[in-house]
N, C-alpha and C positions, 0 to 999 in steps of 0.2 A: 484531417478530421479531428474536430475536439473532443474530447470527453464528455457527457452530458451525464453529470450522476443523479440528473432528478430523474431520466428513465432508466436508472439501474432499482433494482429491488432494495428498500429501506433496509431490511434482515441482513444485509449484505455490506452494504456503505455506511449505516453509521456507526458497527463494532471497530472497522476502521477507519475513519474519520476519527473516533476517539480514540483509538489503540494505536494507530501507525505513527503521531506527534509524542507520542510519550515512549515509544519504541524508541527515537532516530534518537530525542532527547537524551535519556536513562543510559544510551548508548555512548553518550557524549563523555558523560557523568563517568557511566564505569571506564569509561577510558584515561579519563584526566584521575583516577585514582589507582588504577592498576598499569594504567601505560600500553597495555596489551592492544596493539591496531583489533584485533581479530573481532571484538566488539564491533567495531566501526564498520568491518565488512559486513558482518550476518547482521545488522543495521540493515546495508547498504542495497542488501539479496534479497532480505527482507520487504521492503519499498520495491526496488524492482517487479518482484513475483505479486504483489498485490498491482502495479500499474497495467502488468503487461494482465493479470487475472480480468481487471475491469474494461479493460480493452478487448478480448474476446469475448467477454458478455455482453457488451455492446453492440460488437458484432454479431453474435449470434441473435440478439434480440433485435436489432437491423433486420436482421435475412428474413428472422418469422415473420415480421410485419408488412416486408416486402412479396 
């Protein structure tokens, strides 16, 4: 099943739509300056937990419609 972010709630998808590419980015950055991976993980969790986030709300906004 894909993703549809036009029926997820705007409030919702464009704070990350702008915040989640400058997350992954800045994470890159502090990395190649401190060397420390651990940036790159909570990056990594970070992304994670919002994919899997918009994917049960698609879900759940499925089941109501249904």
């Amino acid at each position: 099943m894909a993703l549809r972010l036009d029926v997820l709630p705007k409030r919702a998808t464009v704070p990350l739509a702008v915040g989640l590419p400058s997350i992954l980015v800045g994470s890159a950055f502090v990395f190649r300056f401190t060397g420390s991976p651990v940036w790159l993980f909570a990056a990594s969790l970070i992304g994670a937990a919002a994919s899997v986030g918009f994917h049960l709300a698609f879900v759940r906004l499925h089941r109501a419609a249904a």
